[in-house]
N, C-alpha and C positions, 0 to 999 in steps of 0.2 A: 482417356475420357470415353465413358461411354455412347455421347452424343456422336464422338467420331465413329468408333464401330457402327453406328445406326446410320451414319450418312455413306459408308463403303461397302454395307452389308446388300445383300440380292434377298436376303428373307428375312423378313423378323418375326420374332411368335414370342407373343404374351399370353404365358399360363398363369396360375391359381387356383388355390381352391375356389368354391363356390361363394359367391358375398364379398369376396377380394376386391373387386373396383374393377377389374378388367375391361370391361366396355367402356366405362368414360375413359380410362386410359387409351383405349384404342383409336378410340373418335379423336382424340387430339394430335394423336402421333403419326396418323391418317394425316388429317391435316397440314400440320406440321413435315413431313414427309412426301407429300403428295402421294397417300397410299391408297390401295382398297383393300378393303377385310374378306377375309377368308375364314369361314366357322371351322372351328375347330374343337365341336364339343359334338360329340355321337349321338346325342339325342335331338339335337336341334335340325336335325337332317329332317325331320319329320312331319309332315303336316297334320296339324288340329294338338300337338303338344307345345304348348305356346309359352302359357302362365308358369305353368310346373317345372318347363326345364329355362325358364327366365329369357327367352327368347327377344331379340333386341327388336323394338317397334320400331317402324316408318320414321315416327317423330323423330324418337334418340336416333336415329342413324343420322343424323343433319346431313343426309345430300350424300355422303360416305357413298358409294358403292359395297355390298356386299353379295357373297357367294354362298352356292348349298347350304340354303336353308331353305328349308321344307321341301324339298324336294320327292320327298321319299312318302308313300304311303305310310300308315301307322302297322298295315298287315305285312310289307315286304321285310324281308331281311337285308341287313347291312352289314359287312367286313371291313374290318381294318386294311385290309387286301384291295377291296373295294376303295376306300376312302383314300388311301396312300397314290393311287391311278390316278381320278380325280384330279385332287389337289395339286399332285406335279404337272399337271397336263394346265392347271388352271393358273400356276404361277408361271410357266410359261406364254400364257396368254395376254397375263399382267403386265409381265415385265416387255413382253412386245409392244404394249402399248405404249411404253417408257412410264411405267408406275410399279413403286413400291408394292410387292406383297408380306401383306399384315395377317397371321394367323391367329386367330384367339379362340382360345375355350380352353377348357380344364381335362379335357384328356388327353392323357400324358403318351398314353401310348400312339394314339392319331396322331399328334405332333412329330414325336420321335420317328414313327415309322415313314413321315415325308419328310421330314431334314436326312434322314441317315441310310445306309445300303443295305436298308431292310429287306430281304427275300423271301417273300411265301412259298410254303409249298403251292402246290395246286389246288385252290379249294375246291373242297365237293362240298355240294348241297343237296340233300335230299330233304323236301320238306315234310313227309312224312313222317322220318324221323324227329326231325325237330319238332315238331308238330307232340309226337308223343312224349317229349322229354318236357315239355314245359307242362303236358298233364300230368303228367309223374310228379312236377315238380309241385304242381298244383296240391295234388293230395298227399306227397311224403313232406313237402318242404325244404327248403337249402342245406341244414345239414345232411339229412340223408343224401341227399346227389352229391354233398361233397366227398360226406362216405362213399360213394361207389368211385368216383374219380382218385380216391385217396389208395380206394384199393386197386385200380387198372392201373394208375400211373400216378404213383404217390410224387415223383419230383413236383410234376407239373401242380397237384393238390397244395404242394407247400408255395407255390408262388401265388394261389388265390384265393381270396376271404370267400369262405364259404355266405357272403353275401352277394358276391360277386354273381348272379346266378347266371348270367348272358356270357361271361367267359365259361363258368363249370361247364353250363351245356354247352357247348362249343367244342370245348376241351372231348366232351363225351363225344359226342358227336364224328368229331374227326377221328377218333382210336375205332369207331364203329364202320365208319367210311371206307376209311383209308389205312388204318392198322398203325398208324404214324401219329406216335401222340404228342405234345405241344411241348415238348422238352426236347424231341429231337428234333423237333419244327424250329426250335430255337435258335439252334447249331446254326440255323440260315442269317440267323441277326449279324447285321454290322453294326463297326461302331465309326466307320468311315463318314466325315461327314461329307452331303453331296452338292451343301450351296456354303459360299461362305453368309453365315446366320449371325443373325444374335436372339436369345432367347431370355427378354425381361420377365423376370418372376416376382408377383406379388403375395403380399399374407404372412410370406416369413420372418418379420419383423414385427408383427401386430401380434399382439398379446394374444393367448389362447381366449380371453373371456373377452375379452374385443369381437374376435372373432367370432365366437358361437354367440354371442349377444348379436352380431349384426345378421347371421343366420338365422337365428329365430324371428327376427323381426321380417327377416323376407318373407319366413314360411306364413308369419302373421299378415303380411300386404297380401302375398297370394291368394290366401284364404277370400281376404276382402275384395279381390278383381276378379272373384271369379274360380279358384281352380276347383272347388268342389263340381261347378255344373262342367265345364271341360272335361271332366275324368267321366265324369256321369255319361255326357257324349257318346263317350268310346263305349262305356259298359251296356249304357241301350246295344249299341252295335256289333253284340256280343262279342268285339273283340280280346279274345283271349289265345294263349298260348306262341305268344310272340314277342319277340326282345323287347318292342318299346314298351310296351306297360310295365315291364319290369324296371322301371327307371324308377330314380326318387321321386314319391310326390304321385304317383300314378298307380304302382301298387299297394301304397298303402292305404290309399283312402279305396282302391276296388276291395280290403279288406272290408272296409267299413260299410261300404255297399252292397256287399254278399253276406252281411248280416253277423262277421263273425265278430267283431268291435265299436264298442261304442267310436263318435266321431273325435271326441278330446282324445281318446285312445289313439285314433290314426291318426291325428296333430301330434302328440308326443310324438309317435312312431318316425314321423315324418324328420319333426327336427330331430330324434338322437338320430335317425338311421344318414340327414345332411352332415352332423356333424363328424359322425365320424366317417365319412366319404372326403371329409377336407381333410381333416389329419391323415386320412390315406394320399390324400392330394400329395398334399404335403411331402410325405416320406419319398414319394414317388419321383417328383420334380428335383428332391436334393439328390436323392441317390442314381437314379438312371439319366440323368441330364445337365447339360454344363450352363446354367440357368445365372443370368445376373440378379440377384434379387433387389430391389427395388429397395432403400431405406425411405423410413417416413419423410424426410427430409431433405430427400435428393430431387435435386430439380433437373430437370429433362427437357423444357423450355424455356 
């Protein structure tokens, strides 16, 4: 019974693609559990990206405790290296208290790299460099830089959607750095796991047109609370060439603001580029993780 793994487990993490349920699921298992949540989506690190990247309000948290969220400038840069520190140091803290930690969000790889004996190399940062890779990126676009990653280090290119544009540059980045590109960096991944977990997964069960039906309807609510003037925000504040505005929702509509597409244009853009980021979800959670997935039907309390 799954209820039993959840009452003998030190971690639990609920993933999903985007529009999954995740949050009200959290809130209740929190409760239910006596937990506190722990964000587990990359972008919600961030202050002033709220609307865009579905950020849980004061209200929906009913009293929940939760952790790192917004903590992070929109201009700093953030690692998975970074985030895996964090969060072990932070379920440590939890579980001193005598409570459950609850991790949620949809990056698969933030999760995986705090449940399991994931090792980084050393990261370097040079923000100069970065700096000029996201203007590059600016004026060639994501293919091209996938091109140039495809050509230094073709493994690592076949592990990332050339949408991907915060891992491509990253991937660049590090071979410039440190000569050590993200395929040998990988050799350091375990698959040891380091708490005993359970990892409930939802959306795998809900029909594809379910699901992109209830994704367009969010990208439609956000519209309406607001994310056009939030994006606007950042773009006053000439923020550019930094991981976060590369998020969904963020770059597309600074398309729209820099005059190169109409808005319906960056609404499309917006939901096809959501949807298939869930069916990335998706692929992601079945294959690199040992994920319960959730039936419509199964009851949890």
């Amino acid at each position: 019974m799954i209820q039993d793994k959840i009452q003998q487990a030190e971690v639990v993490a609920i993933v999903g693609p985007t529009a999954s349920g995740k949050t009200a699921l959290s809130i209740e298992l929190a409760k239910k559990y006596n937990g506190e949540i722990i964000n587990g989506d990359s972008m919600q690190i961030y202050q002033g990206l709220d609307i865009g990247t579905a950020k849980i309000t004061e209200e929906e948290m009913e009293g929940v405790p939760h952790h790192l969220l917004s903590f992070k400038e929109p201009t700093e840069p953030f690692s998975v290296a970074d985030y895996q520190k964090l969060v072990r140091a932070k379920i440590a803290e939890i579980q001193a208290h005598g409570k459950l930690p609850i991790i949620v969000g949809g990056s698969g790889l933030y999760v995986q790299a705090v449940l399991y004996d994931f090792q980084f190399t050393e990261e370097q940062v040079d923000e100069v460099v970065r700096k000029a890779y996201y203007e590059e990126l600016e004026k060639l676009g994501p293919e091209a830089m996938h091109a140039k990653l495809k050509k230094l280090d073709p493994q690592t290119a076949e592990t990332i959607h050339p949408n991907n544009t915060r891992r491509v540059i990253r991937a660049l980045e590090m071979i410039e750095l440190s000569g050590v590109s993200k395929a040998s960096e990988a050799h350091n991944r375990g698959e040891v796991p380091l708490y005993n977990h359970v990892i409930l997964g939802l959306g795998q069960n809900m029909s594809r047109e379910e699901l992109y039906d209830r994704i367009n309807l969010r990208v439609d609510l956000m519209m309406e609370k607001g994310l056009l003037e939030e994006v606007k925000g950042l773009w006053q504040q000439n923020i550019r060439g930094v991981q976060s505005i590369q998020a969904i929702g963020y770059k597309e509509l600074y398309d729209y603001l820099d005059g190169k597409c109409s808005l319906e244009e960056a609404i499309d853009s917006l939901k096809q580029n959501s949807r298939r980021y869930a069916k990335r979800q998706l692929t992601y959670f079945r294959n690199k993780m040992d994920v319960h997935f959730l039936n419509t039907d199964e009851k949890l309390f």
